[in-house]
C-alpha positions in Angstrom: -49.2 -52.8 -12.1 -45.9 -53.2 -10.7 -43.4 -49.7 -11.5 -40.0 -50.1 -11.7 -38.9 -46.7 -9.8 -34.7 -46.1 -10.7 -34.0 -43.2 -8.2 -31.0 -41.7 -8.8 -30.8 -39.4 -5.5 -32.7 -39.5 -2.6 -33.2 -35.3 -2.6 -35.3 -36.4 -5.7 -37.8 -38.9 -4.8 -40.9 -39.9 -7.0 -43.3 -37.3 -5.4 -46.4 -35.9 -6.9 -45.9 -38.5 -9.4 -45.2 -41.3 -7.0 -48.6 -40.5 -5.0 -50.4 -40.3 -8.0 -49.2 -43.3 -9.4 -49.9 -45.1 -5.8 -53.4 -43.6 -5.9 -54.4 -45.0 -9.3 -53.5 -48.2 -8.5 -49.5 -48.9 -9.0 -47.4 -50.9 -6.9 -43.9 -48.7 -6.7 -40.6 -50.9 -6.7 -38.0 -48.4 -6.1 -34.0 -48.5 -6.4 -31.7 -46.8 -4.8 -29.2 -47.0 -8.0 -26.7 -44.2 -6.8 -26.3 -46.1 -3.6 -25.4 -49.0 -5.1 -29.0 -50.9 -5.2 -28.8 -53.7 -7.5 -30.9 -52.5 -10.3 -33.1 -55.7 -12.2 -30.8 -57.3 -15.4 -34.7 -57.5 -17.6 -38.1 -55.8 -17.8 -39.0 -59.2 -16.3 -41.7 -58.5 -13.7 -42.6 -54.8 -14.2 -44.8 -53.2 -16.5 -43.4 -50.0 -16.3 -40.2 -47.8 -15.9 -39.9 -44.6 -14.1 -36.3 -43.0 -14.3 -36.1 -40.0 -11.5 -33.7 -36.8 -11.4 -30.8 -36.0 -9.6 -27.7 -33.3 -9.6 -25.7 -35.9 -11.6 -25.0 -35.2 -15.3 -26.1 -37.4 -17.4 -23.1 -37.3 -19.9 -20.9 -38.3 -16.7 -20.9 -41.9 -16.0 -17.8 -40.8 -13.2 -21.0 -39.3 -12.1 -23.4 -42.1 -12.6 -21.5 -45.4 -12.9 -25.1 -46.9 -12.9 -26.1 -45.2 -16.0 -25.2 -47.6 -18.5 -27.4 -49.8 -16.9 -30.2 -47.7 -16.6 -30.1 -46.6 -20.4 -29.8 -50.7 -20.8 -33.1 -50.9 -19.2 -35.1 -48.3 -20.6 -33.9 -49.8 -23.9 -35.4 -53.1 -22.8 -38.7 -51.0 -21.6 -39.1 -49.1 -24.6 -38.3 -51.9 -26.9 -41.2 -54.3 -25.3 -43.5 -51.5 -25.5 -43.4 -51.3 -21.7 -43.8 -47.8 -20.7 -41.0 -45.0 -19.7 -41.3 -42.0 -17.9 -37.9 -40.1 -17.4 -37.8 -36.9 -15.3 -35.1 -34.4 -15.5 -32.1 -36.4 -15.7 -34.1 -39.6 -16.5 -35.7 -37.6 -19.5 -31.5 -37.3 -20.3 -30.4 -40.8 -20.0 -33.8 -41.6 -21.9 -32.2 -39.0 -24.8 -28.7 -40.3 -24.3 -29.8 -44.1 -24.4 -31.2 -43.5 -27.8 -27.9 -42.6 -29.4 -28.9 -38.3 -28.8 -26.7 -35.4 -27.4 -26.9 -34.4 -23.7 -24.6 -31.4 -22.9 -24.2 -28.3 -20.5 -26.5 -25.8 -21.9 -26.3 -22.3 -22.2 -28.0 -21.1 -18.9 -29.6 -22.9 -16.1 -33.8 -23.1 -15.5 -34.4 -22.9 -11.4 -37.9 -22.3 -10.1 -40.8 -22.4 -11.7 -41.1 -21.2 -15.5 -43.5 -21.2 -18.2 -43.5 -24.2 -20.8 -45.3 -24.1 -23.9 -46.6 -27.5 -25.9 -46.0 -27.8 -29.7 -48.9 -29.0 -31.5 -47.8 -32.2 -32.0 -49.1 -32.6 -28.1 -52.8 -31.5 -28.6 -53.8 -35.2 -29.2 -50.9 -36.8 -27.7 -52.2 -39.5 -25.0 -50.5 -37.6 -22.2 -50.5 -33.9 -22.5 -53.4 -34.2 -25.0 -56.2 -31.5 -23.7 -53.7 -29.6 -21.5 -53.5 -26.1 -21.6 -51.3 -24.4 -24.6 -48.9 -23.0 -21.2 -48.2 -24.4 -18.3 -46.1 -23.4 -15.3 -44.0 -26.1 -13.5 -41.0 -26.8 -11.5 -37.8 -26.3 -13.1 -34.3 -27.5 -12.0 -31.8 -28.4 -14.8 -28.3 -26.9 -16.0 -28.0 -29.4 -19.0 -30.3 -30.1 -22.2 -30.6 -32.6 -24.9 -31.2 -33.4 -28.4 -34.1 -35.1 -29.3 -33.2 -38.5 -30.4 -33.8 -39.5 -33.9 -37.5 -40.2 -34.2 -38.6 -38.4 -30.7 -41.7 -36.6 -31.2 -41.0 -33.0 -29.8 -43.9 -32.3 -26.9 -43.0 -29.1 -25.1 -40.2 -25.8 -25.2 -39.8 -22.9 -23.1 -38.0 -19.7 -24.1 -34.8 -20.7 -22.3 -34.7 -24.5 -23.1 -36.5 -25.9 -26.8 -36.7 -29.6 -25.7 -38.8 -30.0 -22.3 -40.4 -32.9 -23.6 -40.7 -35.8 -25.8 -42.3 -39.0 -26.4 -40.3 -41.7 -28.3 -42.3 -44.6 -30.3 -45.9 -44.8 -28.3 -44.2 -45.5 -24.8 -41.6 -44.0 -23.7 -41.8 -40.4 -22.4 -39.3 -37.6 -21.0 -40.2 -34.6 -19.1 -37.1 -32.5 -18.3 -39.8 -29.8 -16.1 -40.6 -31.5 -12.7 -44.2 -32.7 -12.9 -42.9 -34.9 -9.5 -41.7 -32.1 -7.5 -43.8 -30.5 -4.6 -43.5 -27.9 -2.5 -40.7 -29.4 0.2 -38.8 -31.1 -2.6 -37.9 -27.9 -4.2 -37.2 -25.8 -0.9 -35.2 -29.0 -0.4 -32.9 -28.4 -3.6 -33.2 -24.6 -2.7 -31.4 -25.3 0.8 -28.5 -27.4 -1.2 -27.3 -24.3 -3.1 -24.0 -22.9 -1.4 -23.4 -19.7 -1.3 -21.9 -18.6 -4.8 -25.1 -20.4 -6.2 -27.7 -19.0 -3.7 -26.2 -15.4 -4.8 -26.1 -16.3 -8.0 -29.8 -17.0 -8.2 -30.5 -14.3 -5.5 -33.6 -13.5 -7.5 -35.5 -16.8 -8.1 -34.8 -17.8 -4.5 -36.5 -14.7 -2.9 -39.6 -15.3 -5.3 -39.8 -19.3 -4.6 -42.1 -18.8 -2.0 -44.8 -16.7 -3.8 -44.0 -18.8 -7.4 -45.1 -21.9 -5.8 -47.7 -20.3 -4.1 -49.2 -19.4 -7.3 -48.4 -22.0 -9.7 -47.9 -25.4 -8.2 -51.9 -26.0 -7.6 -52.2 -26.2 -11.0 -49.0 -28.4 -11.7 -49.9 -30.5 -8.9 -53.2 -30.9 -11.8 -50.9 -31.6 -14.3 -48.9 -33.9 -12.4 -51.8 -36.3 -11.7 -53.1 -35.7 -15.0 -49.7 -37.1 -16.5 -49.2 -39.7 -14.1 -53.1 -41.4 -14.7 -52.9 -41.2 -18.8 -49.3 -42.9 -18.2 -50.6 -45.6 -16.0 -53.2 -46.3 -18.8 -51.1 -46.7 -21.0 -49.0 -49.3 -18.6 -52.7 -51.0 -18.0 -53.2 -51.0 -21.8 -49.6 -52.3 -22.6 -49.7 -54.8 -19.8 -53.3 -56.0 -21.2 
């Protein structure tokens, strides 16, 4: 199965996700889009679509003069049935590409933090089985409405809408199932110093929050990443 990867920095590569997906079976096609890769006009010759993170926002296309493009394509994904997955900001341009709000929200998620799934994901084909809470990587200052149909998957006490899935395809995640260890000391090291002091706290607790929790996201990670590539196998078949 060949994945079409749309990275949208290279601080925020495919990861856990990317390995997993490798593992299982995928071939990985990845684009450089904010450096100016030349990103595929068609779905043609990929069964899947992977949209990445990165420190743009996605209401911004001064930010992302790609992004048009890239909300073209998961259109064309979603609309053949060929399966999503957007991360972070791709979970936003997934939201935005389907006519939904994407805005600054109210405060900022950095570290790792508790998520909890709504019902509607105890059967779901992904997250189905999955504990009611899970702890994974969080990095976002902006949220999302959920686009008119979206079936809400997961909240957390700071942010309602950490997941959704849209038809029986397309996904978005804005948690970090991707993100390991040196990805997130990565991002950590990027803060200056107004945003370091700022999140004095979570910074001096990284270390022991990762420590603790990212074993079993790591779980959750792969979990994601096989049910997805089913569905791509199933889709494809």
């Amino acid at each position: 199965m060949r994945i079409l990867v749309v990275q949208n920095n290279r601080n925020a590569p495919a990861g856990l996700v990317g390995d997993a997906l490798t593992e299982f079976g995928a071939t990985l096609v990845t684009v450089a889009a904010d450096e100016g890769e030349a990103l595929p006009a068609t779905p043609e010759g990929y069964h899947g679509l992977l949209v990445l993170g990165g420190p743009q926002d996605a209401w911004n296309d001064a930010q992302g003069p790609h992004f048009p493009q890239v909300m073209d394509l998961i259109r064309a994904f979603a609309a053949e049935e060929r399966p999503v997955m957007g991360i972070c900001l791709g979970a936003q341009l997934a939201a935005r590409a389907f006519g939904a709000r994407v805005y600054r929200h109210s405060v900022a998620e950095i570290g790792v933090g508790a998520i909890r799934l709504f019902n509607a994901a105890s059967d779901d084909p992904l997250l189905g089985g999955l504990a009611p809470e899970l702890h994974m990587v969080q990095w976002h200052y902006d949220t999302f409405e959920f686009p008119e149909g979206a079936v809400p998957l997961a909240w957390s006490e700071a942010c309602m809408r950490q997941a959704f899935r849209l038809g029986r395809s397309l996904y978005a995640f804005q948690f970090h199932p991707e993100a390991d260890a040196a990805i997130v000391r990565g991002w950590a090291e990027k803060f200056g110093v107004d945003s370091r002091e700022r999140n004095r706290a979570v910074l001096d607790g990284l270390d022991a929050a990762l420590e603790r929790h990212l074993p079993a996201a790591e779980t959750v990670a792969r979990t994601i990443s096989r049910r997805w590539l089913d569905l791509v196998i199933e889709r494809a078949v």
